[in-house]
C-alpha positions as CSV (number, residue, x, y, z in Angstrom):
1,X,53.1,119.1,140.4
2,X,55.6,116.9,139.0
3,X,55.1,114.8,135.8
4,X,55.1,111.1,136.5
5,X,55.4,110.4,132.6
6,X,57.3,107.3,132.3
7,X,60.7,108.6,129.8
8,X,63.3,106.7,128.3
9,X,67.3,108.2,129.0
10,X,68.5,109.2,125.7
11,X,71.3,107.0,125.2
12,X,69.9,103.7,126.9
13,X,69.9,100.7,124.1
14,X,66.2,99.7,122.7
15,X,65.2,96.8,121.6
16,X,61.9,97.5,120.0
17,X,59.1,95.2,118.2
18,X,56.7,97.3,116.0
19,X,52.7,96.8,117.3
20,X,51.5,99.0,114.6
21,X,51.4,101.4,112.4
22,X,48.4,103.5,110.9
23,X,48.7,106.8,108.1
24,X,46.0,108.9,110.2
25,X,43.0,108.9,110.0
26,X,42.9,104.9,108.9
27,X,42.7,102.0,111.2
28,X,45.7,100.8,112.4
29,X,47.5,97.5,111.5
30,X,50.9,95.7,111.4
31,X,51.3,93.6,108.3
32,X,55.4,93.1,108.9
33,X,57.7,91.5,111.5
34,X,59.3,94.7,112.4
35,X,62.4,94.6,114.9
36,X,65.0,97.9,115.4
37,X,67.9,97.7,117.4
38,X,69.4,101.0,118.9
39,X,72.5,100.6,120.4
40,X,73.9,103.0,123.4
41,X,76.3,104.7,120.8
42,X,72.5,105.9,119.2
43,X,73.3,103.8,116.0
44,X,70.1,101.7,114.7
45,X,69.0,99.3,112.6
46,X,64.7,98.4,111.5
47,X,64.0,95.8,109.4
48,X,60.9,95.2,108.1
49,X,59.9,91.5,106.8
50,X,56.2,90.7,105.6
51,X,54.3,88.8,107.3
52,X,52.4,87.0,104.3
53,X,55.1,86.3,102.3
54,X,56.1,82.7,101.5
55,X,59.5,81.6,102.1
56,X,61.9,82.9,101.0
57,X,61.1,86.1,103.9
58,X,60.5,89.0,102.0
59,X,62.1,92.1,103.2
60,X,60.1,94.9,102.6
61,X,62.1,98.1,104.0
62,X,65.2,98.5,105.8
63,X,67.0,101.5,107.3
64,X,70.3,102.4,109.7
65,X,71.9,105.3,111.2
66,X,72.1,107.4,114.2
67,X,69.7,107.7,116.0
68,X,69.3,110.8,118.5
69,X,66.5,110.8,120.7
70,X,65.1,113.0,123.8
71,X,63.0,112.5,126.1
72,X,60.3,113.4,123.8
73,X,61.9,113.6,120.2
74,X,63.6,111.2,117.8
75,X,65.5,111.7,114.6
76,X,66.7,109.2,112.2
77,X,69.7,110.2,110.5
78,X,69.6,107.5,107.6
79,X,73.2,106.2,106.3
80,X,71.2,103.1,104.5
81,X,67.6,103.2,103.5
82,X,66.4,100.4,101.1
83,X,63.6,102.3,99.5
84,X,65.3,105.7,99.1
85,X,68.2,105.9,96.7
86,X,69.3,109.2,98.8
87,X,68.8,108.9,102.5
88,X,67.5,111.7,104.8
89,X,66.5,112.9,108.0
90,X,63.4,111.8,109.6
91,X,61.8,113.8,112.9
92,X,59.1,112.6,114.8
93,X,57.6,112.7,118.7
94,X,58.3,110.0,121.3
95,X,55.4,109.8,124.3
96,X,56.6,106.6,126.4
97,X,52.7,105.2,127.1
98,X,51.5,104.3,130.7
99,X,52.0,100.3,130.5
100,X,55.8,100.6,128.6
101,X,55.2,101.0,124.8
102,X,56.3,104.0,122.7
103,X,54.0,106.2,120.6
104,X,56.1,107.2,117.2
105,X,54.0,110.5,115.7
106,X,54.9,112.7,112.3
107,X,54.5,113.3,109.4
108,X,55.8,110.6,106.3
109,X,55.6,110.7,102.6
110,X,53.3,107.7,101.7
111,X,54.7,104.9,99.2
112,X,51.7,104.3,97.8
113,X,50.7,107.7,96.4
114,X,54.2,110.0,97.3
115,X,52.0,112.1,99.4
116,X,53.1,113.4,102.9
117,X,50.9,112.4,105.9
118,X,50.6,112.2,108.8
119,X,51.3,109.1,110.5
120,X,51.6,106.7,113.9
121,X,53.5,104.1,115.4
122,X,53.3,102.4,118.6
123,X,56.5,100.0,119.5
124,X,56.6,97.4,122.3
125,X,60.2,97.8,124.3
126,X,61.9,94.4,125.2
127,X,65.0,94.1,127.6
128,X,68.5,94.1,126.6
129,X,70.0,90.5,127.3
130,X,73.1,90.1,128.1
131,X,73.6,93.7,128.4
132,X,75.8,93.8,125.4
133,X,75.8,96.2,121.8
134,X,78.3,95.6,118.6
135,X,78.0,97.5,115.4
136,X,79.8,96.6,112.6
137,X,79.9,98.2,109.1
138,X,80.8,97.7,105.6
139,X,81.5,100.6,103.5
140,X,82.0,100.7,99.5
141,X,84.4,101.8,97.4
142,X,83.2,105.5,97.7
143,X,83.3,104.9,101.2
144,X,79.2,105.2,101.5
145,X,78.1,102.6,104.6
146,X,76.7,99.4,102.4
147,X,76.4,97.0,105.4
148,X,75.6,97.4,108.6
149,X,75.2,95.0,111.6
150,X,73.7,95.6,115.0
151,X,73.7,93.6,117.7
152,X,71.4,94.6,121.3
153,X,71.0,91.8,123.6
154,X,70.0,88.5,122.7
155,X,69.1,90.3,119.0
156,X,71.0,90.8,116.0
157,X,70.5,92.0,112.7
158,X,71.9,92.4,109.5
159,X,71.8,93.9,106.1
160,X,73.9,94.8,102.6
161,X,72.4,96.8,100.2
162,X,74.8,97.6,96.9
163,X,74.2,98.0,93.3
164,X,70.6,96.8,93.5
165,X,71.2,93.5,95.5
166,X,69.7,93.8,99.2
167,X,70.4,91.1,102.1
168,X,69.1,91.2,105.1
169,X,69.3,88.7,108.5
170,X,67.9,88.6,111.9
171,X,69.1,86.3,114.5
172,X,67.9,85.6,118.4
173,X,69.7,84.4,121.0
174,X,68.1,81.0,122.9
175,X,66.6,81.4,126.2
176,X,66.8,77.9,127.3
177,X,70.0,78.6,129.2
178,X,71.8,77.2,125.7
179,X,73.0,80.7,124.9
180,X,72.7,79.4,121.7
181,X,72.1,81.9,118.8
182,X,70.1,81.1,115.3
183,X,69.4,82.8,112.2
184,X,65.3,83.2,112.0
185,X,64.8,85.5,108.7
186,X,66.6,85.9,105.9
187,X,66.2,87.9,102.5
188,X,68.8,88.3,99.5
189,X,72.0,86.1,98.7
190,X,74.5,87.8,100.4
191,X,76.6,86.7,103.0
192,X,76.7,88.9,106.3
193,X,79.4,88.2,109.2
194,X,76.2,88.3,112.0
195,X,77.9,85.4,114.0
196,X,81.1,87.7,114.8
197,X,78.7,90.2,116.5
198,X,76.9,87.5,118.6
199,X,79.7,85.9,120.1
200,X,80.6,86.8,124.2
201,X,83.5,85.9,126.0
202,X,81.9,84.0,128.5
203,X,80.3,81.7,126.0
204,X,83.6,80.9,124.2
205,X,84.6,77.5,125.8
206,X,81.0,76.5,126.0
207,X,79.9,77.3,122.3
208,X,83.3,76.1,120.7
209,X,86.9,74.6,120.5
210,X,90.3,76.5,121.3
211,X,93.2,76.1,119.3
212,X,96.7,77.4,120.1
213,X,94.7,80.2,121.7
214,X,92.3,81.0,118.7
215,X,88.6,80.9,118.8
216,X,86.5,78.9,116.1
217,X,83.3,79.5,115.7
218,X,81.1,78.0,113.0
219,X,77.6,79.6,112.5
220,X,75.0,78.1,109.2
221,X,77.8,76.4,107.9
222,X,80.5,79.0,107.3
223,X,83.4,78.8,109.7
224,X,86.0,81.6,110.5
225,X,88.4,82.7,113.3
226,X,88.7,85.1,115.8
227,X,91.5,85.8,117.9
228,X,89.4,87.6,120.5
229,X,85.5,88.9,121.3
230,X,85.5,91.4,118.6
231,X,86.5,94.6,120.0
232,X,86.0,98.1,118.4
233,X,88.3,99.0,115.4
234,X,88.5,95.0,114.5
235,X,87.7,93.6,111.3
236,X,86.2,90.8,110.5
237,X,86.8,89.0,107.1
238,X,83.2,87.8,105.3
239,X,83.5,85.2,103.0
240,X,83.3,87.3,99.9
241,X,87.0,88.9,100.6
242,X,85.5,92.1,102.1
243,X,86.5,93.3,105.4
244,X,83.4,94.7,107.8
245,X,84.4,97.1,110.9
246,X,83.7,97.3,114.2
247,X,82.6,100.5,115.3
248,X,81.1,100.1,118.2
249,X,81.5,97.4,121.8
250,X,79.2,98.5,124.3
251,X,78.8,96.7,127.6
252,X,76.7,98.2,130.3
């Protein structure tokens, strides 16, 4: 007889909210605002603010990549990883759960002592709205990935991580038929590009002005130009000089 296991396709986008986490045999809690974005080119991006902290948001961990996943499997290929001053592979089991949410299982080395253990995760799945992805990057001088945005849906985040400094954003898109976007967390001084990755081309002559055939669009006070929707192999200036990439336009 036929499994009817609910599974997710490998390479459909996530949008995914953390409901918990627990190092087994403990009791499970959630003490973060954990969000991760995986995009249908398998490229992801968790960040992980605390809950407790007062403002400014404190980010506690953050982490990109590619992600490849099967039906029952995942494997985080880590390119950035806040905590970890050499980022590696993590492999874990996937079981999609009768009412929608994903059970995360493996084994993880524990901050708090450096011991391995074994550990599990369940994630709430949210749908992609409008059904579009962008990834951007920013790579240093060694050409290591620095910064990396990620955009699923009505989501996006973003974060820099270089010589000790760590910035991190998230931003939502409105539902109130505004298709307005705003920044709700931030961490760290830095300035990310986020509003490039969030803008569509049917929401250009709503959102802002045209001007001998350039769009301007000005998102928490910084203002910059685009000449289209940012397509792959752009690049988009950030105020600091530095030119991020896009790697990645997906529309499904």
């Amino acid at each position: 007889m036929p499994s009817t296991t609910p599974t997710i396709a490998p390479a459909h986008p996530l949008i995914l909210t953390r409901l918990y986490h627990r190092w087994i045999p403990r009791l499970a809690k959630e003490p973060t605002s954990t969000l991760m974005l995986i995009t249908p080119g398998n490229r992801f991006l968790d960040l992980r603010f605390s809950r407790s902290s007062a403002a400014p948001p404190l980010l506690l961990h953050g982490t990109s990549g590619q992600y490849i996943r099967t039906a029952t499997s995942g494997l985080r290929a880590y390119s950035v990883d806040t905590l970890c001053g050499q980022p590696q592979n993590q492999l874990h089991s996937l079981l999609m759960q009768e009412n929608g949410d994903l059970l995360e299982s493996g084994v993880l080395c524990d901050p708090s002592d450096g011991a391995e253990k074994r550990y599990e995760a369940a994630w709430r799945l949210c749908e992609a709205t409008p059904r579009i992805a962008v990834v951007m990057l920013l790579r240093g001088r060694g050409g290591d990935v620095v910064g990396v945005i990620v955009r699923v849906g009505g989501w996006c985040q973003g974060l820099l991580a270089e010589a000790g400094d760590v910035t991190a954003e998230r931003w939502v898109r409105a539902e109130d038929g505004q298709r307005q976007w705003a920044r709700v967390l931030k961490a760290g001084n830095g300035w990310l590009p986020c509003a490039a990755a969030c803008l569509d081309r049917d929401e250009s002559r709503d959102a802002g002005v045209w001007q001998g055939g350039r769009y301007w669009k000005e998102a928490a006070g910084l203002g910059f130009v685009l000449e289209k929707v940012v397509g792959v192999g752009d690049r988009v200036c950030a105020g600091d000089g530095r030119e991020w990439e896009v790697i990645e336009r997906s529309q499904w």
